[in-house]
C-alpha positions in Angstrom: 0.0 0.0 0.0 0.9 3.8 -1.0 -0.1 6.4 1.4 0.1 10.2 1.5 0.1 11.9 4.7 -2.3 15.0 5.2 -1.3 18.6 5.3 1.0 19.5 8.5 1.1 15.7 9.7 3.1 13.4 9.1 3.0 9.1 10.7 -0.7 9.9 11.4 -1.6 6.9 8.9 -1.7 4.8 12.2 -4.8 6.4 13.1 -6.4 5.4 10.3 -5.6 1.4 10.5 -9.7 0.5 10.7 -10.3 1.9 7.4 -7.5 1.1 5.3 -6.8 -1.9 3.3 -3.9 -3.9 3.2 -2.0 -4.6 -0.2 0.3 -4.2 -2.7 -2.5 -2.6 -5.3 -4.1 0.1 -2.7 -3.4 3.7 -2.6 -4.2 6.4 0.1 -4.3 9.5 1.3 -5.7 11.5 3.8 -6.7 15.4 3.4 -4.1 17.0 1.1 -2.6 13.4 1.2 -6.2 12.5 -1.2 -4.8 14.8 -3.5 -1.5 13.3 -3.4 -3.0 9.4 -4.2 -5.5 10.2 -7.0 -2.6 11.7 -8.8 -0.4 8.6 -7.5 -3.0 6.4 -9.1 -3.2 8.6 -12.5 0.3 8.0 -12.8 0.7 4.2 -12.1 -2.6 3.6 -14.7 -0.7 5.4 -17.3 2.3 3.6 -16.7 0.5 -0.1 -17.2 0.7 -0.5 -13.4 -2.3 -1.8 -11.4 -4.2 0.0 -8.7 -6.9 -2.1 -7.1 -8.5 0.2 -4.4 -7.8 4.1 -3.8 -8.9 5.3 -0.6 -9.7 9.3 0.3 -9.8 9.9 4.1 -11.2 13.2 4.4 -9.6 14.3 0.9 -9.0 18.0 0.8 -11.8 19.2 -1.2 -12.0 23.3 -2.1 -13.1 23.3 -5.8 -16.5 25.5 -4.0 -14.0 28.2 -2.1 -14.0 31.1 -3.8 -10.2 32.3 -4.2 -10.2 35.5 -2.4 -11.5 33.0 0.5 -8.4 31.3 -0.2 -6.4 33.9 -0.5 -7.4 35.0 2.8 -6.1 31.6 4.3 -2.6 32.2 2.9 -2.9 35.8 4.3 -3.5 34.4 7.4 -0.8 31.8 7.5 1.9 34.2 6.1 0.6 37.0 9.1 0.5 34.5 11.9 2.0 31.0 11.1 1.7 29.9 14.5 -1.9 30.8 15.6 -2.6 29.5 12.2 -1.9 25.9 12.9 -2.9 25.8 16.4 -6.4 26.7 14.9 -5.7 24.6 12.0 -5.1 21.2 13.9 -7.9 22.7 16.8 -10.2 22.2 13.8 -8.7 18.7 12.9 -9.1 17.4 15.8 -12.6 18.1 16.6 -14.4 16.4 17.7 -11.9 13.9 18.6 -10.2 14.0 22.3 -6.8 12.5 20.7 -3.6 13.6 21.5 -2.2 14.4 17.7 1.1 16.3 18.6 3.6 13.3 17.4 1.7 13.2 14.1 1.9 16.9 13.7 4.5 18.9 11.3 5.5 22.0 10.8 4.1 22.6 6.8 4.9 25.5 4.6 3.6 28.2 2.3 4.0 26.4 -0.9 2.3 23.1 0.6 -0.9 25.3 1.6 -1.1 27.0 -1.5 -1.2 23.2 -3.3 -3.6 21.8 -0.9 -6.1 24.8 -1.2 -5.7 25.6 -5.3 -5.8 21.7 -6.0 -8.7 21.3 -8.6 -10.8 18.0 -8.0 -11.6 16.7 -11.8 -14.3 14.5 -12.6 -12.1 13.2 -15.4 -9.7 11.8 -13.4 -11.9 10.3 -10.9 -14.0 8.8 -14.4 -10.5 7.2 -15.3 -9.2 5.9 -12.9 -13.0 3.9 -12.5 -12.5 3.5 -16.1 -9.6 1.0 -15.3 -11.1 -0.6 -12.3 -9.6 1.3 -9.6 -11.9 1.0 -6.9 -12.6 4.2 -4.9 -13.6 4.5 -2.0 -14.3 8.3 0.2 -14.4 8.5 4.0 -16.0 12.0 5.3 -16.5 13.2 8.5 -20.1 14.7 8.9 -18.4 17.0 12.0 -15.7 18.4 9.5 -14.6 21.7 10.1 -11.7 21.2 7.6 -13.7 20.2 5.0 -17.4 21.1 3.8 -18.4 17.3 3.9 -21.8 17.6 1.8 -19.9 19.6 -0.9 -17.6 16.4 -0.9 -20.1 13.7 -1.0 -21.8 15.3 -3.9 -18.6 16.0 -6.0 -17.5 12.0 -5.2 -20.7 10.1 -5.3 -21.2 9.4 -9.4 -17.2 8.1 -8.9 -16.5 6.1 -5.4 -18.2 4.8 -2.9 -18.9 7.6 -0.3 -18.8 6.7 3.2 -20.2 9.4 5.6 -19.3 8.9 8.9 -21.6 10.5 11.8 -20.6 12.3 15.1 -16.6 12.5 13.2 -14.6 14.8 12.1 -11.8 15.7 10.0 -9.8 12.5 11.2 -12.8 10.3 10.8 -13.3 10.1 15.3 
């Protein structure tokens, strides 16, 4: 298995053991990590490999944000880095009582500039179910991260959307 750890964490996949699968043809990602392993999985289909399963864990999903709202988000990392991430991971974690620090990381500008302009395309979801990947999309219904409705709408024609009640942005 491939996975893709989320924006500002790193090791976290751990926490996600109950919902991934275990193989050599599964890719997956969680948050900006999502991002990472559909375009993980784009590349091994177009190089003859096979891809069984991709899994999304709370894929970081903003095709709906307006960019000036994104644009404020970078303003407000680049003002306050700090305060920032302690709001960043407070959101995270909700509404989850887990102690997270040994999964966190210190991410950059760059990084949150890729996570939040990352287009979602329908084609490459259609592709990769072209070629039998399966796909499979774990929300939150507590996100604060992620607008998990938005989500479930953009990924239900393509995967199998599992929405998970009374959890958050790390699926607790």
């Amino acid at each position: 298995m491939k996975y893709f750890s989320g924006f500002g964490f790193k090791n976290e996949k751990v926490l996600f053991l109950s919902y991934l699968q275990r193989g050599d043809f599964v890719v997956a990602g969680f948050s900006k990590g999502a991002q990472k392993a559909v375009q993980e999985a784009l590349t091994m289909i177009e190089q003859g490999k096979r891809v069984d399963t991709l899994q999304l864990l709370s894929p970081a999903f903003f095709n709906y944000l307006p960019k000036e709202q994104k644009h404020k988000e970078i303003l407000t990392f680049v003002k306050n880095k700090d305060a920032y991430l302690h709001f960043f991971y407070k959101k995270a974690l909700y509404p989850a009582k887990v102690d997270i620090e040994k999964f966190t990381t210190e991410p950059s500008l760059g990084e949150l500039k890729e996570l939040l302009f990352y287009e979602w395309k329908e084609e490459d979801l259609q592709l990769l179910q072209e070629n039998g990947v399966t796909i499979e999309v774990y929300l939150g219904a507590k996100d604060k991260i992620v607008n998990a409705d938005k989500a479930k709408e953009f990924f239900t024609p393509f995967a199998q959307v599992y929405l998970i009640n009374n959890a958050g942005h790390l699926l607790r």
